[in-house]
C-alpha positions in Angstrom: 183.9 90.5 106.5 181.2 92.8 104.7 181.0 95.8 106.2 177.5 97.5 105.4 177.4 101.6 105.7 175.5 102.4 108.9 173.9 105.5 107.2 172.3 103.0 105.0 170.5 101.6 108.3 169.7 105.3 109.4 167.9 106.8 106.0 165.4 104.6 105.8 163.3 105.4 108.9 164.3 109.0 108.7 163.1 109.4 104.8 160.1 107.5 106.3 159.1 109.7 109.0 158.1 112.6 106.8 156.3 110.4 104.6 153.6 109.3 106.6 153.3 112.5 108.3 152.4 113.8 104.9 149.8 111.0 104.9 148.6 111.4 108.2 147.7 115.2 107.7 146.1 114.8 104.2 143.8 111.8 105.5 140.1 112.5 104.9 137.6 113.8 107.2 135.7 110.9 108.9 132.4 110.1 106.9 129.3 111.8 108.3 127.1 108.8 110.2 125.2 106.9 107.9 121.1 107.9 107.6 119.1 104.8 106.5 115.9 104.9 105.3 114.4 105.2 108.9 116.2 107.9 109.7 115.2 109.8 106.5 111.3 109.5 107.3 112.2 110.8 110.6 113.7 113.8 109.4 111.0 114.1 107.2 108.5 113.9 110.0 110.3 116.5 111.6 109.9 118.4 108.8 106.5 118.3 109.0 105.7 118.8 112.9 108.4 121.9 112.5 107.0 123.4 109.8 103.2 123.1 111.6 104.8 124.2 114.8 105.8 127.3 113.0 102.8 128.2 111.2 101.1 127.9 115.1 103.5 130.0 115.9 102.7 133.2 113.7 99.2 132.7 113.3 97.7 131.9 116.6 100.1 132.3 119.6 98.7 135.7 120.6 95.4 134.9 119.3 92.6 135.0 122.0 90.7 131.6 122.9 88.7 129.7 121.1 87.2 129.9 117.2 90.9 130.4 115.3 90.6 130.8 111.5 94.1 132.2 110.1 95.9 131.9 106.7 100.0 133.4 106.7 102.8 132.8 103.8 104.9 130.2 104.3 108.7 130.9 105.0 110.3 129.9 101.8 106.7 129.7 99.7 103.3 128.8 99.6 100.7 129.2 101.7 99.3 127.6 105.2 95.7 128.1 106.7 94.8 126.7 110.1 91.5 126.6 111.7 89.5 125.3 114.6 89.7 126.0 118.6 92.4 126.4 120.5 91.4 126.6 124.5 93.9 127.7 127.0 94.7 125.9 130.5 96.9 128.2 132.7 96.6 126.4 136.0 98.3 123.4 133.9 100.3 125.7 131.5 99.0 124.0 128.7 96.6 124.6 125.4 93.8 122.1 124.0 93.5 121.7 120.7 91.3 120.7 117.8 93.0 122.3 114.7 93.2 122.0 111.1 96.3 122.3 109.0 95.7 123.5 105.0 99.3 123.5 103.2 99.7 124.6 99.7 102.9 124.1 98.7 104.4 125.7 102.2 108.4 125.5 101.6 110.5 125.4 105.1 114.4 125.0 105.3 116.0 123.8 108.5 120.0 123.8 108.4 121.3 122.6 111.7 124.8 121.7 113.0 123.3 117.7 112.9 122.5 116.2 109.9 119.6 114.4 111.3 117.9 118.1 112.2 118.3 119.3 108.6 116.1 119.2 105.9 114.2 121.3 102.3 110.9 120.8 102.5 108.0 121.6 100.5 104.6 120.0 102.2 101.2 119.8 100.0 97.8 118.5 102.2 96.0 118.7 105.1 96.9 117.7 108.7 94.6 118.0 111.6 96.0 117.8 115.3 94.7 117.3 118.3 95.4 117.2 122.2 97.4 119.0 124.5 100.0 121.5 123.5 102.4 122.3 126.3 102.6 125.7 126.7 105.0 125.7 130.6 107.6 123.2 131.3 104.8 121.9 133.8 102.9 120.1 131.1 103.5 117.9 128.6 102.5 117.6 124.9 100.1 114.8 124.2 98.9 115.4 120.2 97.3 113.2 117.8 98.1 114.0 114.0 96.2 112.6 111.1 96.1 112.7 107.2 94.8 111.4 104.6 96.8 112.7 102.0 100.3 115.0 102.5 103.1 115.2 100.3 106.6 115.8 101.2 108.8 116.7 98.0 112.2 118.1 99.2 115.5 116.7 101.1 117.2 115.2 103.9 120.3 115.4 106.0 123.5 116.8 105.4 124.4 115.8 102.8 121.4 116.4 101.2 119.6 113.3 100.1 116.6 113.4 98.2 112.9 113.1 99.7 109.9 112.7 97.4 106.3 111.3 99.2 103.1 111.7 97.2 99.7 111.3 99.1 101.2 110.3 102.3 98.8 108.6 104.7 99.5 110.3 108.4 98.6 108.5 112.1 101.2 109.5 114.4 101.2 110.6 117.7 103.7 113.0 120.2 104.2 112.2 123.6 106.4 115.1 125.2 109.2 114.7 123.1 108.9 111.2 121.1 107.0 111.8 117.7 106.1 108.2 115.9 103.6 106.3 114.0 102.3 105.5 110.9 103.9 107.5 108.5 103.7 106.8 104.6 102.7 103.6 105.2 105.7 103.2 107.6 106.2 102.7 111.0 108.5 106.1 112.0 109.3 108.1 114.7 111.8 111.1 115.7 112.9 112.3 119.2 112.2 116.0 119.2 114.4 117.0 122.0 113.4 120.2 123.8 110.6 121.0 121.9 107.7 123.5 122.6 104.4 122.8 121.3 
C-alpha cells in the first residue's frame, strides 16, 4: 500500500489562499459606464444651456425689466453679450423671455462627481432663446433655443473625450427639466435635473 504524505494534500489550498487574495485586492477599478455618441452631444448640449445659464446669471438677474443689453467675460475666456427683453411674472414666479446670445470664444469648465455632468468647453456663435424662465419652484421652464451657426470645440466626460462641432445648426427645446432637439444635425437631448432657469 502507497502511502501519500497528508501535508502534501494540506499545502496546496493553503499556498492557494494567499494567492488569490493577492489577486483579489490588486483587481482593477470597474470601468467608468460607457458614453456613446448620444451621450457625448448631450453633454455637449449641456455645455451649452450651462454656460448661457451662467452668462444670465451675471448679466441680467438683478437687472430691472425689460430692454437688457449687457456684455461680461466669460469664466475661463472670451467674451458673451446678451440682448433683448426680459419681463418678469411674479404672481407665476416666472420671467418671459426674448433674448439673444453673442459668444466669442466663451470658455466654461464643469467638473462634477458624474462623468455625464462634465465637460471643457469653448462655444463660438449666436443663440437666441425664448419662453418662460422659471424663476419659483411654482413654474416651470418652457424655452425655445435656435441657431444657425455655434461651435463647440472642447471635451466630454470623465475621462475626457474629445468634442469638436463647427457651425452647429441649433432647434431645441426645454420643458422643465428635459433639454432635446435638433442638435448638429442630430436628434439629442439631456435631462437637466434640478435646474433653474
Amino acid at each position: 500500500m502507497i502511502r501519500r504524505p497528508m501535508n502534501r494534500t494540506w499545502r496546496a489550498p493553503l499556498l492557494a489562499f494567499p494567492f488569490m487574495l493577492l489577486v483579489a485586492c490588486q483587481a482593477e477599478p470597474p470601468e467608468p459606464p460607457p458614453c456613446d455618441d448620444a451621450c457625448n452631444d448631450g453633454i455637449a448640449l449641456r455645455s451649452l444651456r450651462e454656460t448661457m445659464k451662467l452668462i444670465y446669471n451675471i448679466t441680467l438677474q438683478a437687472n430691472p425689466e425689460g430692454e437688457q443689453d449687457e456684455t461680461t467675460e466669460c469664466p475661463l475666456g472670451g467674451s458673451a453679450r446678451i440682448f433683448g427683453t426680459a419681463t418678469s411674472e411674479p404672481v407665476h414666479g416666472a420671467t418671459e423671455v426674448e433674448l439673444t446670445y453673442e459668444l466669442r470664444d466663451c470658455a466654461y469648465t464643469e467638473i462634477d462627481d458624474e462623468p455625464e455632468e462634465t465637460y471643457r468647453m469653448t462655444l463660438d456663435g449666436t443663440v437666441t432663446q425664448s419662453g418662460t424662465m422659471a424663476v419659483q419652484p411654482t413654474a416651470t421652464t418652457a424655452l425655445l433655443m435656435q441657431s444657425d451657426s455655434v461651435s463647440l470645440v472642447g471635451s466630454v466626460f470623465d475621462p475626457p473625450r474629445e468634442f469638436h462641432e463647427e457651425e452647429c445648426v441649433l432647434d431645441v427645446a426645454q420643458n422643465g427639466n428635459d433639454l432635446s432637439g435638433l442638435f448638429c444635425g442630430r436628434e439629442a437631448g439631456v435631462d437637466l435635473g434640478g435646474f433653474q432657469n
